[in-house]
Every structure is written in C-alpha cells, then in structure tokens.
C-alpha positions as CSV (number, residue, x, y, z in Angstrom):
1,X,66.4,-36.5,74.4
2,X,63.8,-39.0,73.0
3,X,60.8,-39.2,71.3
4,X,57.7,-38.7,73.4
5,X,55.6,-41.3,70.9
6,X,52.2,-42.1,71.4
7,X,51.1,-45.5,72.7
8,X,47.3,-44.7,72.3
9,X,45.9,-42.9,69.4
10,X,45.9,-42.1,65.4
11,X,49.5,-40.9,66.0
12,X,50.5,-44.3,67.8
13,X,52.6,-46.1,65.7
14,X,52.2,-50.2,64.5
15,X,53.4,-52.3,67.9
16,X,52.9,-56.1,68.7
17,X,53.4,-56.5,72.3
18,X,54.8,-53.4,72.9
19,X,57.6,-53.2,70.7
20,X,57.2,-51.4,67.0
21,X,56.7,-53.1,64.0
22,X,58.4,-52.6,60.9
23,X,57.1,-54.2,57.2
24,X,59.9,-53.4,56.0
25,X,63.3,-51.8,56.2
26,X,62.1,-48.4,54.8
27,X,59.7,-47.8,57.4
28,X,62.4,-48.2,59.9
29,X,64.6,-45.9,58.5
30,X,61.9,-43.6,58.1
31,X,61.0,-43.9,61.7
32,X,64.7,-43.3,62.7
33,X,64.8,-40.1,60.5
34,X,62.1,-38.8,61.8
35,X,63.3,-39.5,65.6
36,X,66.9,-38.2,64.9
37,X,65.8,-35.0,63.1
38,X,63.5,-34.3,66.2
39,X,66.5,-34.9,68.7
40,X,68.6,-32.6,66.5
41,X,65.6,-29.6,67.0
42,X,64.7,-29.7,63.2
43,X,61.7,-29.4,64.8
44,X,59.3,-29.9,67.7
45,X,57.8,-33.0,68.2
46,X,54.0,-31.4,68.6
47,X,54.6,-30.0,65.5
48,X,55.3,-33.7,64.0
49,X,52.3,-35.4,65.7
50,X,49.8,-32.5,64.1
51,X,51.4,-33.2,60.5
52,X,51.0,-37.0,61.4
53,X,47.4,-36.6,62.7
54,X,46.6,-34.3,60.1
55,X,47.8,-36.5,57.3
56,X,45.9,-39.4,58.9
57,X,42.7,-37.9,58.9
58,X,42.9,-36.9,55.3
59,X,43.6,-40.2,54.4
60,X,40.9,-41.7,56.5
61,X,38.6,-39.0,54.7
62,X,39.7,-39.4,50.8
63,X,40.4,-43.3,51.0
64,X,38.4,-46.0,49.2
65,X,36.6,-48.1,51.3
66,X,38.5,-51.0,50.3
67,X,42.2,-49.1,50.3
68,X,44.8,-50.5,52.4
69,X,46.1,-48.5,55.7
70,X,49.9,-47.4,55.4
71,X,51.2,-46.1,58.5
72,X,54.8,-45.2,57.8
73,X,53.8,-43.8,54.4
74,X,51.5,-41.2,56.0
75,X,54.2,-40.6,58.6
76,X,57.1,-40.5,55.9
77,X,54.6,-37.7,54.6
78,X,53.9,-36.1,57.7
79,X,57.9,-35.5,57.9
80,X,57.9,-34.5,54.5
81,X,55.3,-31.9,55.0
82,X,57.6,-30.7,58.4
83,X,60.4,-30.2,56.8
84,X,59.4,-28.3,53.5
85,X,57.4,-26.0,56.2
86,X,61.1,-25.4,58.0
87,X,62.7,-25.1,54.7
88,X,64.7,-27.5,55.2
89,X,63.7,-29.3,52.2
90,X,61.7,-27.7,49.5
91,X,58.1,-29.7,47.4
92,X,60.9,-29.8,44.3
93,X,63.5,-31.6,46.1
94,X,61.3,-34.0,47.4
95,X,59.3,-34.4,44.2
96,X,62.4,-35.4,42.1
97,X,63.7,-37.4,45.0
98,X,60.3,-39.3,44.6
99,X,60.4,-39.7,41.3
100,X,64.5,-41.2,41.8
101,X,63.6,-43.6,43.9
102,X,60.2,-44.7,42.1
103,X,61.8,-45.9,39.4
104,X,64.6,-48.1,41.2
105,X,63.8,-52.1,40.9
106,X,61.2,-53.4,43.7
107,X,63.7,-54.5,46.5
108,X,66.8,-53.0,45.8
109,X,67.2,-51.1,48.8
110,X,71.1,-49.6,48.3
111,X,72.5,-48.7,45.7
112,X,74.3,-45.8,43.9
113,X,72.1,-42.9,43.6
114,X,72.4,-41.6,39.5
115,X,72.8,-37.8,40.6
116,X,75.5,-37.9,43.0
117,X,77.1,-41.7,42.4
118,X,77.2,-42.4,46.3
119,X,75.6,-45.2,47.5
120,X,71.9,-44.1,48.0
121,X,70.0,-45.4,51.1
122,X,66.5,-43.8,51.2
C-alpha cells in the first residue's frame, strides 16, 4: 500500500520536477511518518488530506500578508490534529513534546531526549 498523494492542489506537496522536496531533514521525517502511519491503518488517507486542506485554508485565512508559507509545518499539524482525533496521541502529549523539542539548540537534530535518555529523533 502507498500513499495516493496529490500532484495538483492545496494538498500537493513541494516537488521540483517531479520529485519532492525537502528543506530540511524534519520535513522528511515528517512526510515518512505521516506515510507509514497511513500504511499501518492509523488512519485513512481522506481523512489526512481533509486535516491537511483544512489546516491550509486556515492558515491562508489568519496569515499576515507578508508571512512565509510552510508546508510540512501545516502537514506535521494536519497529522497532529489526525492522531489526537484517533486517540492515538492526546493535545498534552503533543504540547509537552513541543515544548521538548523547542527548546533543543537550532540544528541539533539527534540527540538524547531528557525524559526517557534514548536517543531522540523527532
């Protein structure tokens, strides 16, 4: 099973000729979670591309005029927003799991998370 991702649309993802593009390693891991918890049947992928959509067109609604466009963020939202409606995850969990990895140094991508002292990749 695979990911039936748009090509066209406000759920498309980034792509230069035809292949995705990442800004940076985050957004790729994101995109794999996202992919791998669909082909798993945490949930449908309809069901993503409405959270993505949705969270697309709130941010295209409440954004400055001059604010930058982040995909992946409004996607790693979107599969936030999945989850805690599955319970797989609940709004606390993924609030303190914010706040963990907001105050790591800018670039330090691994290391061992303080809670549970194995190596942390988010």
């Amino acid at each position: 099973m695979s990911a039936p991702l748009d090509i066209e649309g406000p759920a498309a993802p980034p792509r230069s000729n035809g292949e995705l593009v990442f800004a940076e390693p985050w957004e790729s891991r994101a995109f794999g979670m996202a992919v791998s918890l669909y082909e798993a049947g945490a949930f449908t992928w309809p069901e993503f591309q409405a959270a993505l959509i949705a969270r697309i067109r709130a941010w295209e609604t409440t954004s400055a005029p001059k604010e930058s466009y982040h995909y992946y963020r409004l996607w790693l939202a979107a599969l936030e927003d999945v989850l805690v409606r599955r319970c797989a995850v609940s709004t606390d969990e993924v609030t303190a799991r914010t706040r963990s990895l907001a105050r790591r140094p800018s670039g330090h991508d691994h290391r061992d998370d303080p809670v549970t002292g194995r190596a942390d990749v988010p």
